[in-house]
C-alpha positions in Angstrom: 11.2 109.6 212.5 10.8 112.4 210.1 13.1 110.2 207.9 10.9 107.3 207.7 7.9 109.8 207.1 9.2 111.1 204.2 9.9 108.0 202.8 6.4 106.4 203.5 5.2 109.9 201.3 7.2 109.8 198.5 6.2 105.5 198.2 2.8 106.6 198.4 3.2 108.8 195.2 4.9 106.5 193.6 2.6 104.2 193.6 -0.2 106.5 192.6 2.1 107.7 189.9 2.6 103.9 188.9 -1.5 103.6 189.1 -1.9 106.4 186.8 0.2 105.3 184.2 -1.2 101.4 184.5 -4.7 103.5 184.0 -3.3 105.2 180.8 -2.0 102.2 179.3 -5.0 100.4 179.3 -7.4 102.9 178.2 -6.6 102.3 174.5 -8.0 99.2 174.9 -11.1 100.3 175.1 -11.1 102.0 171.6 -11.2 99.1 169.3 -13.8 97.6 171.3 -16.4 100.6 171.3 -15.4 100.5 167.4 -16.2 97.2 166.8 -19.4 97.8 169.0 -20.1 100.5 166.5 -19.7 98.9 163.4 -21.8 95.7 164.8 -24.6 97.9 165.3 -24.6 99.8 162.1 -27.3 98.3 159.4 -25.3 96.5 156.9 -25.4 98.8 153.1 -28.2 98.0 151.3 -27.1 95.5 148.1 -26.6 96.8 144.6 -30.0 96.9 142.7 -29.3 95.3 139.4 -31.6 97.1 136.4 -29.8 95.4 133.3 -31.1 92.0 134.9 -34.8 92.8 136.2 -35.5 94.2 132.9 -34.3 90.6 131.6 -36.6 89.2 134.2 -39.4 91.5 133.0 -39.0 90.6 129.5 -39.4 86.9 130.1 -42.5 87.4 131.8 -44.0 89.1 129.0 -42.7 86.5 126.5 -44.5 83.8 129.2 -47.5 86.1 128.4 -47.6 86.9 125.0 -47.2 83.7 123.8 -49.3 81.7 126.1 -51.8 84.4 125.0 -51.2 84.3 121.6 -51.4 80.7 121.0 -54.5 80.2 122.5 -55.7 83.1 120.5 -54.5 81.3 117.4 -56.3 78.1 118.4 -59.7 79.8 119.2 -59.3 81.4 115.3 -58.9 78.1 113.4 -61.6 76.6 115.7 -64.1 79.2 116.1 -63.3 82.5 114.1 -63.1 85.6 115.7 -66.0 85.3 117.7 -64.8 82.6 119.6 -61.1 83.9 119.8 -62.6 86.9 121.7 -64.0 84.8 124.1 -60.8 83.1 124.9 -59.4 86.6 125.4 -61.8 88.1 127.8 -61.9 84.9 130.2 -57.8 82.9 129.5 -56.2 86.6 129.3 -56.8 87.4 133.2 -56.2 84.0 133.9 -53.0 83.6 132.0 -51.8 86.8 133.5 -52.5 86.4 137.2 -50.7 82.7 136.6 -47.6 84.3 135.2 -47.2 86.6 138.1 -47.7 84.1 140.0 -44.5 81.8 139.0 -42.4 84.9 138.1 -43.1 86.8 141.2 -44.2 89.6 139.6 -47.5 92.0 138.4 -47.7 91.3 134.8 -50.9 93.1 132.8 -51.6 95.0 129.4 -52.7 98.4 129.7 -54.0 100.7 126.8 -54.7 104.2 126.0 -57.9 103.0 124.2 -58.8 100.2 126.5 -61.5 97.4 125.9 -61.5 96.3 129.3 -62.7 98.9 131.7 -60.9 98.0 134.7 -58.1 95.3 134.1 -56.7 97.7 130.5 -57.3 101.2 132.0 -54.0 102.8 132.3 -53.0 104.7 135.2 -50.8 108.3 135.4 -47.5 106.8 134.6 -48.3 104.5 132.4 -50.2 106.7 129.9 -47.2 108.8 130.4 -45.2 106.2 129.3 -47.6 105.2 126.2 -48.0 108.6 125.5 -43.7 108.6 125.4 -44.1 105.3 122.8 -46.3 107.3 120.7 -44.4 110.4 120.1 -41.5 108.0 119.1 -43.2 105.9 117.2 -44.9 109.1 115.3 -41.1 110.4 115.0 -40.0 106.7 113.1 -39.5 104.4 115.9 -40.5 100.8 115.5 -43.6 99.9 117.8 -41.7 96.5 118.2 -38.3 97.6 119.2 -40.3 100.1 122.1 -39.3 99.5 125.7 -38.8 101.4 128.9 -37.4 100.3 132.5 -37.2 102.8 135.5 -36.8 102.2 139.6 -39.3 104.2 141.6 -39.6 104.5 145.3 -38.6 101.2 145.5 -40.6 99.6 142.6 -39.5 97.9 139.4 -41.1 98.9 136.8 -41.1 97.9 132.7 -43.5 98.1 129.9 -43.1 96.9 126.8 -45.2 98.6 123.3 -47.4 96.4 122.0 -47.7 96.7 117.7 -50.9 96.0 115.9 -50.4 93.0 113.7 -52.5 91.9 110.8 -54.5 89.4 113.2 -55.0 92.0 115.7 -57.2 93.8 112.9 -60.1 91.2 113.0 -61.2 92.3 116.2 -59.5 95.7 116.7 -59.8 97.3 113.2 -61.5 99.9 111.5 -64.0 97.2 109.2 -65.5 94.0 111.6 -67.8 92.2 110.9 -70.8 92.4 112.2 -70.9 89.1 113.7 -67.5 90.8 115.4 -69.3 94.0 116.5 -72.0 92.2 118.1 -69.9 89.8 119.8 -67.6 93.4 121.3 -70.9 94.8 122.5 -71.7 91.7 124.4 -68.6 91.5 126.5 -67.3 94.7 126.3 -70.1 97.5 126.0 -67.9 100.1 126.6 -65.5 99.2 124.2 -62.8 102.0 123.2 -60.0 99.9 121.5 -61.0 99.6 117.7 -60.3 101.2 114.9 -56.6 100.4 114.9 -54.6 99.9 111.7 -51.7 98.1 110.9 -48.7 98.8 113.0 -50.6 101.1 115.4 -49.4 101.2 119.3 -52.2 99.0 120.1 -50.9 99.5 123.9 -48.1 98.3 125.9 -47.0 95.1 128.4 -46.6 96.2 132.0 -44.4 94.4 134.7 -44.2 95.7 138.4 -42.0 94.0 141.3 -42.0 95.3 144.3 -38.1 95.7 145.5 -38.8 96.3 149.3 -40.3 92.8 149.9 
């Protein structure tokens, strides 16, 4: 009797032994899974922003711009003079810009440190830092043309581009109008700062913005 007890004992811890180790063996089984649980639920790396190509992007939409602007500019001159050219200006030049952002999916404007247009030109804080950076090269014998600048912050593109005063730009923006000119200016713009420019003055500066979180 006390045979078959001790035999009934030591198959009982065998069998618990046997339990144990089939417990053991399939516990690393349940590492890979938690890890690919893991990684599944991590947020996937946010993608490479690529500078190089929205300042491409940028440029055309100032190109898209500048030279719708500038030939209908040219148009209003040989049909109208400078009177009628400014009157393009102040009604195509929002127009043309808010149609460009539009198809490039981006804010495309001209600011100026010496504004004619009291809201739309007025530059804000770091954009008149930015002009104010264009002047001092241009003052130290940088070309106006060839002036440029591109930076990321908190999630926003954003580019500008100087703009030089050529020998058209002095009709309406010089130092002598005429005063056919003048009283044209105080008719649409009365508070008028952005005259007396000569040639190849920082007359102001292209500005793109894209928002980068969208």
């Amino acid at each position: 009797m006390m045979n078959k007890y001790v035999v009934m004992v030591s198959l009982a811890v065998l069998l618990s032994a046997c339990g144990e180790k089939a417990e053991k063996a399939e516990a690393p089984a349940e590492a890979p899974k938690a890890a690919e649980q893991a990684q599944q639920a991590a947020p996937a790396a946010a993608p490479a922003i690529d500078q190089a190509a929205l300042a491409e992007e940028a440029k055309s939409a100032v190109q898209a711009l500048g030279g719708t602007l500038k030939g209908e500019l040219e148009a209003a001159m040989k049909a109208g003079g400078p009177v009628e050219a400014m009157s393009i200006c102040n009604t195509r030049a929002p127009e043309i810009a808010k149609a460009v952002s539009a198809e490039k999916g981006l804010q495309v404007s001209r600011v100026s440190l010496k504004n004619r247009n009291p809201v739309m030109g007025k530059a804000n804080e770091w954009q008149t830092a930015v002009l104010n950076d264009f002047e001092a090269k241009k003052a130290a014998g940088a070309d106006p043309a060839t002036l440029a600048h591109a930076e990321i912050v908190g999630g926003e593109f954003r580019f500008m581009k100087a703009i030089p005063t050529g020998e058209v730009c002095l009709t309406c923006h010089g130092t002598n109008l005429s005063p056919a000119v003048t009283a044209k200016l105080t008719e649409l713009y009365p508070e008028d700062k952005a005259t007396g420019y000569k040639l190849g003055d920082l007359r102001g500066a292209f500005v793109v913005v894209k928002n980068l979180t969208q």
